[in-house]
C-alpha positions in Angstrom: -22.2 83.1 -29.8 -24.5 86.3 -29.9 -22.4 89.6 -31.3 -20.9 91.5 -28.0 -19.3 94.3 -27.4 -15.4 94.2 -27.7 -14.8 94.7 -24.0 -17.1 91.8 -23.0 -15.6 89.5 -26.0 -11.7 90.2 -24.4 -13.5 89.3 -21.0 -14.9 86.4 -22.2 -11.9 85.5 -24.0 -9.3 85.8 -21.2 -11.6 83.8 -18.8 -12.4 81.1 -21.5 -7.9 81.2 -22.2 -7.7 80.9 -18.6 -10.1 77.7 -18.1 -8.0 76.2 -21.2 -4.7 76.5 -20.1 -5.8 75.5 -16.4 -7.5 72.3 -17.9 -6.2 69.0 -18.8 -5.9 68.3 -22.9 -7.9 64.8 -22.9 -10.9 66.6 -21.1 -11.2 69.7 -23.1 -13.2 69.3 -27.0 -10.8 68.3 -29.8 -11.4 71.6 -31.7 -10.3 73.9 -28.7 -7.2 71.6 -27.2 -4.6 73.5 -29.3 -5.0 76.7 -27.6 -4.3 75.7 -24.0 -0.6 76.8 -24.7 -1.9 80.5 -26.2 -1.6 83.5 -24.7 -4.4 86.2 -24.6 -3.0 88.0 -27.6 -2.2 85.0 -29.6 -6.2 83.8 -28.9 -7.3 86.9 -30.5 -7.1 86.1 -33.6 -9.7 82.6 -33.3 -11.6 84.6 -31.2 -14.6 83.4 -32.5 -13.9 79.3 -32.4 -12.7 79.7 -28.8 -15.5 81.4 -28.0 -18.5 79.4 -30.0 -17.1 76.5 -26.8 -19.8 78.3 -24.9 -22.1 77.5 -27.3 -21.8 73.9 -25.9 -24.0 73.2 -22.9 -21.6 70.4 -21.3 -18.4 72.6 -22.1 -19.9 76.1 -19.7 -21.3 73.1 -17.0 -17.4 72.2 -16.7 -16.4 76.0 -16.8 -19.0 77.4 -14.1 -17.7 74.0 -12.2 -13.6 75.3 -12.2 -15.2 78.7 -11.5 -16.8 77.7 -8.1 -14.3 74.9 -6.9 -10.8 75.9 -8.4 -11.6 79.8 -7.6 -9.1 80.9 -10.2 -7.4 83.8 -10.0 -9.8 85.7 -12.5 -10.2 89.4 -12.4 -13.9 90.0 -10.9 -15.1 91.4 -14.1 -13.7 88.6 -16.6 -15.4 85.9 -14.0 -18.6 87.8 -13.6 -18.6 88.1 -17.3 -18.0 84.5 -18.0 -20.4 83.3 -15.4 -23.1 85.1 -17.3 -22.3 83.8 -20.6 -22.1 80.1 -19.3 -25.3 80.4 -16.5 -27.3 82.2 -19.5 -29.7 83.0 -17.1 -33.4 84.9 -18.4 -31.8 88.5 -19.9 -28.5 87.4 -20.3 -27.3 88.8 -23.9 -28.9 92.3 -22.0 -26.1 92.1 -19.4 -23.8 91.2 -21.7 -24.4 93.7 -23.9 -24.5 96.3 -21.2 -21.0 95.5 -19.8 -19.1 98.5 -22.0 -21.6 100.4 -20.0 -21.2 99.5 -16.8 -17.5 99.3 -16.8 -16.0 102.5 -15.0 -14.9 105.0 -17.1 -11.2 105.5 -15.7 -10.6 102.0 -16.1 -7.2 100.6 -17.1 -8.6 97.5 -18.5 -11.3 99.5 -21.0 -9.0 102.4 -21.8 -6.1 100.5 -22.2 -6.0 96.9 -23.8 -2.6 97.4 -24.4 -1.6 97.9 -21.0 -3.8 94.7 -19.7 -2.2 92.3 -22.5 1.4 93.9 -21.0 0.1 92.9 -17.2 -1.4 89.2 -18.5 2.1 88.5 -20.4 3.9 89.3 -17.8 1.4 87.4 -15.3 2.2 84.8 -17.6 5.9 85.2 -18.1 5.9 84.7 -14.1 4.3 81.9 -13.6 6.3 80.1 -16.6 9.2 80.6 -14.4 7.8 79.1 -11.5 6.8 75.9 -13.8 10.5 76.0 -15.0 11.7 76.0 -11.3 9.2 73.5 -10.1 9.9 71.2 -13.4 13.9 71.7 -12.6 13.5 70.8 -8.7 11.3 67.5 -10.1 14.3 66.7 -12.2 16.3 66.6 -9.4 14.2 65.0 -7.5 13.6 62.5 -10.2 17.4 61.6 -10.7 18.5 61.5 -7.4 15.6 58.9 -6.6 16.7 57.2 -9.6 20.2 57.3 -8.4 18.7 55.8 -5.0 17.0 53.1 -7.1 20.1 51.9 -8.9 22.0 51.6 -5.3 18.9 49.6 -4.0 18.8 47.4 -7.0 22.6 46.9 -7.2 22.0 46.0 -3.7 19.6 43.5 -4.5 21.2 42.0 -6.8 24.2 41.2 -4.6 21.8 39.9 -1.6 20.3 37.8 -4.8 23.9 36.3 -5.9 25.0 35.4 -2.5 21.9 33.8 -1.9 21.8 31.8 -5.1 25.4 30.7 -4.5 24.2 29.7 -0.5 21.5 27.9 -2.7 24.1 26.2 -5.1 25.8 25.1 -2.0 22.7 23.8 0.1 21.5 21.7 -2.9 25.1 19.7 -3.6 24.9 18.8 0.3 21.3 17.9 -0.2 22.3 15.6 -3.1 25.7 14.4 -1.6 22.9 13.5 1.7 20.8 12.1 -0.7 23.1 9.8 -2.5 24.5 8.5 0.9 21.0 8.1 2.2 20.5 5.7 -1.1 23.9 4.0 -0.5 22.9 2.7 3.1 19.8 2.0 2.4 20.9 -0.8 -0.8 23.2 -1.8 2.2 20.4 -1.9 4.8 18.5 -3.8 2.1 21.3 -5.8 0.9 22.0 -6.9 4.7 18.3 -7.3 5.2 18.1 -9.9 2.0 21.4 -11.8 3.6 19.4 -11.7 7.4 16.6 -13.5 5.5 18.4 -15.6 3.6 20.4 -16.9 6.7 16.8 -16.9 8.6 15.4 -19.6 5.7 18.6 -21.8 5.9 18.6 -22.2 9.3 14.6 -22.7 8.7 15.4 -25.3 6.7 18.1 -27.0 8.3 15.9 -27.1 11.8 13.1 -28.5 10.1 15.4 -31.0 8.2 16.8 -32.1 11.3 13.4 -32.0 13.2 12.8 -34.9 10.3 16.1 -36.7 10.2 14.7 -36.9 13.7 11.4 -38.1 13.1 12.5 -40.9 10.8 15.4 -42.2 13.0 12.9 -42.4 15.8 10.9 -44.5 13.9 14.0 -46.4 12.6 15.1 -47.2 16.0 11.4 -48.3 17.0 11.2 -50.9 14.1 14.8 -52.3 15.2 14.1 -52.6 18.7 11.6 -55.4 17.8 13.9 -57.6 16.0 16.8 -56.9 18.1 14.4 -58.3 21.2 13.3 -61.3 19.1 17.2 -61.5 17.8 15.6 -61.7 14.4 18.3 -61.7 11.6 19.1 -58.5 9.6 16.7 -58.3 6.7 15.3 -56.2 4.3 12.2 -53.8 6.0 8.9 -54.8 4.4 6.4 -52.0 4.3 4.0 -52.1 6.8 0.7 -52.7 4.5 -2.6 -50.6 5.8 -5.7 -52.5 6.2 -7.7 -52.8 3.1 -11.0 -52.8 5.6 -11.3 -50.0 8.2 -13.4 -49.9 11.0 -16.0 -46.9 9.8 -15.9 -44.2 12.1 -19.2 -42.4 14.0 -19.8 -38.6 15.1 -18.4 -35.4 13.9 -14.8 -35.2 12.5 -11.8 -34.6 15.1 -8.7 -32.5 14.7 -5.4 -34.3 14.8 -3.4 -33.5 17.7 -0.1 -31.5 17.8 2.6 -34.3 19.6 4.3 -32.8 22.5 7.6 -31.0 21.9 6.2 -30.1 18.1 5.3 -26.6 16.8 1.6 -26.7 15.0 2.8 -25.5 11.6 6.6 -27.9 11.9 6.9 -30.4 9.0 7.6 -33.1 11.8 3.9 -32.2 12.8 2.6 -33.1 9.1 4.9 -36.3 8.5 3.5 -37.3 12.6 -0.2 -36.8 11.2 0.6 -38.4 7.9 1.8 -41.7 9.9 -2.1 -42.6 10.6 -3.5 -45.7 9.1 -6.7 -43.6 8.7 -6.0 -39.8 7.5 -6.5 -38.5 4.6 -4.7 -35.8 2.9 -6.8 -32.6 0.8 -4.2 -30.2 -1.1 -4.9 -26.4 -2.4 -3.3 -27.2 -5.4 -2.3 -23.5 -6.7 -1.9 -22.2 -3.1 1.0 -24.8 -2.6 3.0 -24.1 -5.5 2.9 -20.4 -5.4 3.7 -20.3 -1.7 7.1 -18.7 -1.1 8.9 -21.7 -1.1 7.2 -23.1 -3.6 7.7 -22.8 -7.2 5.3 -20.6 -8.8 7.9 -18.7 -10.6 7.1 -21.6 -13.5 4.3 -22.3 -15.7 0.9 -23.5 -14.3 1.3 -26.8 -15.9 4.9 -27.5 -15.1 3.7 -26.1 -11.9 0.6 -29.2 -11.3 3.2 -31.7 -12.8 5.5 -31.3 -10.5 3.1 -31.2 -7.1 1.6 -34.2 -8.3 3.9 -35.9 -8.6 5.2 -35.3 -5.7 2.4 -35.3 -3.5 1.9 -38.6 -5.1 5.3 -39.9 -4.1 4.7 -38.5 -0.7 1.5 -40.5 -0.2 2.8 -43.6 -1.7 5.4 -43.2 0.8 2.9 -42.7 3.8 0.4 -45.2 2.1 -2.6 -42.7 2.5 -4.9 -41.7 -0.1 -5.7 -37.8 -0.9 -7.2 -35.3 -3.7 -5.6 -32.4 -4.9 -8.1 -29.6 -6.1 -7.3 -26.6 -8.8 -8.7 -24.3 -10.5 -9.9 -25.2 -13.2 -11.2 -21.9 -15.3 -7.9 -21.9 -17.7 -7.7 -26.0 -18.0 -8.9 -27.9 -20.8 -11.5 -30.7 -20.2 -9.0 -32.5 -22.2 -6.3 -31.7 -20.9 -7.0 -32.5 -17.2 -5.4 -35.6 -15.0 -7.5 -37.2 -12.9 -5.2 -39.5 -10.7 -1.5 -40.1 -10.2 -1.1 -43.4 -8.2 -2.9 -42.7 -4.5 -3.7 -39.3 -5.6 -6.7 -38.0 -7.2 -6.8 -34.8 -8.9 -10.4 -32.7 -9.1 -10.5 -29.2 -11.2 -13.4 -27.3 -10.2 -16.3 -26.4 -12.5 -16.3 -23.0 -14.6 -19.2 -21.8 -12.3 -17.1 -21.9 -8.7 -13.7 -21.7 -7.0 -11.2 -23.6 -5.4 -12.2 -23.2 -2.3 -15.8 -24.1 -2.8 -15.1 -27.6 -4.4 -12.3 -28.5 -1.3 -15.3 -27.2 1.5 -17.9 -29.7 -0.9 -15.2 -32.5 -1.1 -14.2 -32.4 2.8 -17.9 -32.2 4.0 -18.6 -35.8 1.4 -15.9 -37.6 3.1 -16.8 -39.6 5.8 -15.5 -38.4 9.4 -12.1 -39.7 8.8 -9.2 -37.5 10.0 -8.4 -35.1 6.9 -4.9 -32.6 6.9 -6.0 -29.6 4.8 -3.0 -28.0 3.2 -3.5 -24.4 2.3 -2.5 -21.2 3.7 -5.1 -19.3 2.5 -6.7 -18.4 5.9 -10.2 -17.8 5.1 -10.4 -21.7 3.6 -8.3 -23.0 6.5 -11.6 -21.4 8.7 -13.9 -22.8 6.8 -11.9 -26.4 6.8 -11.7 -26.0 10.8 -15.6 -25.5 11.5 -15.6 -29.2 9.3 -13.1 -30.6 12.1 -10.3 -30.7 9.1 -7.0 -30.6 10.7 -5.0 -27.4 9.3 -1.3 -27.8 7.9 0.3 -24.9 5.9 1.1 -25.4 2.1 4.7 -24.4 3.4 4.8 -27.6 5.9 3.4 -30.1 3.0 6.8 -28.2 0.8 9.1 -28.9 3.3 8.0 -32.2 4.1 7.9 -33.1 -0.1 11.5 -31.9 0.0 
């Protein structure tokens, strides 16, 4: 800062104190902060570091900025004075210089430094004790909010207790509604398992009856002969089937369903089964993991057991007929290939089943053929060959 005269300096200096103490720390320099609590005479004595901050061209832009939008309560001179120093405009150190000059020579504030530092402390001693008033009305302020806040949040807190405990309360009916949900439905499920179990009995008993029936019928038609001829009670011989049949012409026919029987009753299978002429094709692994059947065992047990009986049943009937597996897991080896009237065909690595039954019905010559299966895409296929359809369910009941 260029040497001035010692009015202009206190000038400068009171304006410069003023812009300090009216500005917050963190945007004032480092080096000037600690003065913003100083009063005028106290910033006397580092006259010369307060005032070298006009030396900075940033610090006097943010000075002649509080000086035309804060409008601070200056005395003209001190803010004409500082303007000067921070618009250092052309001939500015002149009119510095030449403020002891142009300062009236009765005035108070030249004549009588004393009496001005008096005025600024008590300026400042004043508006101390408004910022102690204002600060002491904030603290009120403050605490009776905070006083506010505690009632609110004790408030809370009980709306939040009673609303957990409502909580507590909803979820033990929730789970005592839950649990007796559960509970009727093992009973709906339990009564449901009886209901089928009952529905398969009776299933079974109709369809056992429906062949008690069937073989009494024929029972009574064998008798009526010999009672007519008043033959003498003997031993039944089998009746033997033809060893020569009369070859049959034209496209295979469907069996008929006899009147009074259900399409899919076992009486409707053991009826077709009675022909001299039909022949009987079994889906091997669709029969014995039907429901009723007995897949629960291994697959060898499993073709054991169904040809055995299907050989029974065909012994019985005196009709011949192939049963077809799969034949992917079986052994070359350890495949049978007949078991009395019954052949048994596994098909090749490189098809299915289904395939090899559809190849084996369409070689056989137009003889009546009962297809046992429910698979019901192969019972399609076996009906566009004229294959009459039984359900692996009917051949079951019927081999039972």
């Amino acid at each position: 800062m260029i040497p001035l005269p010692e009015e202009a300096a206190l000038s400068l200096l009171r304006g410069v104190g003023a812009y300090l103490r009216a500005t917050p720390a963190p945007e004032l320099p480092p080096e000037v902060r600690r003065f913003r609590g100083f009063r005028d005479a106290a910033m006397a004595t580092h006259r010369d570091t307060i005032l070298a901050l006009l030396d900075d061209a940033a610090a006097r832009r943010m000075i002649l900025e509080w000086l035309d939008e804060d409008k601070p309560s200056l005395r003209k001179r001190d803010a004409a004075i500082l303007r000067i120093a921070c618009e250092r405009l052309q001939g500015w150190e002149k009119r510095l210089s030449a403020e002891r000059r142009a300062a009236p020579a009765g005035s108070a504030a030249a004549a009588a430094p004393a009496q001005q530092e008096a005025a600024e402390r008590r300026r400042l001693e004043t508006a101390l004790e408004r910022s102690k008033e204002k600060a002491r009305r904030w603290r009120q302020d403050l605490k009776r909010e905070r006083e506010q806040g505690a009632e609110l949040l004790a408030a809370e807190r009980a709306r939040a207790a009673a609303a957990a405990a409502e909580l507590e309360v909803l979820r033990a009916a929730l789970a005592e509604a839950r649990r007796q949900a559960e509970a009727a439905r093992g009973e709906a499920d339990a009564a449901e398992r009886r209901a089928d179990r009952e529905v398969r009995r009776a299933r079974r008993a109709a369809e056992e009856a429906a062949l008690e029936a069937a073989r009494l019928r024929a029972e009574l038609k064998d008798t009526r002969p010999r009672a007519a001829g008043g033959e003498a009670s003997r031993p039944e011989v089998p009746k033997r089937r033809p060893s020569v049949r009369k070859p049959r012409t034209g496209p295979r026919e469907p069996l008929k369903v006899r009147r009074g029987l259900l399409a899919e009753a076992p009486a409707t299978l053991d009826h077709w089964l009675d022909r001299d002429d039909v022949y009987l094709l079994v889906d091997g692994y669709n029969v014995t993991k039907a429901q009723t059947g007995y897949g629960d065992v291994e697959l060898e047990a499993q073709r054991e057991r169904l040809i055995r009986e299907v050989g029974s049943l065909a012994a019985r009937k005196q009709i011949q007929g192939t049963i077809v597996f799969d034949g992917s897991d079986v052994p070359v080896s350890g495949r049978p290939k007949r078991r009395g009237p019954v052949k048994v065909v596994f098909s090749r690595e490189d098809e299915i089943a289904d395939d090899r039954i559809i190849g084996l019905l369409a070689e056989l010559p137009p003889i009546p053929v009962v297809l046992a299966t429910n698979d019901r895409e192969l019972q399609e296929r076996g009906r566009v060959q004229g294959a009459t359809i039984a359900t692996s369910d009917q051949l079951l009941a019927l081999l039972r």
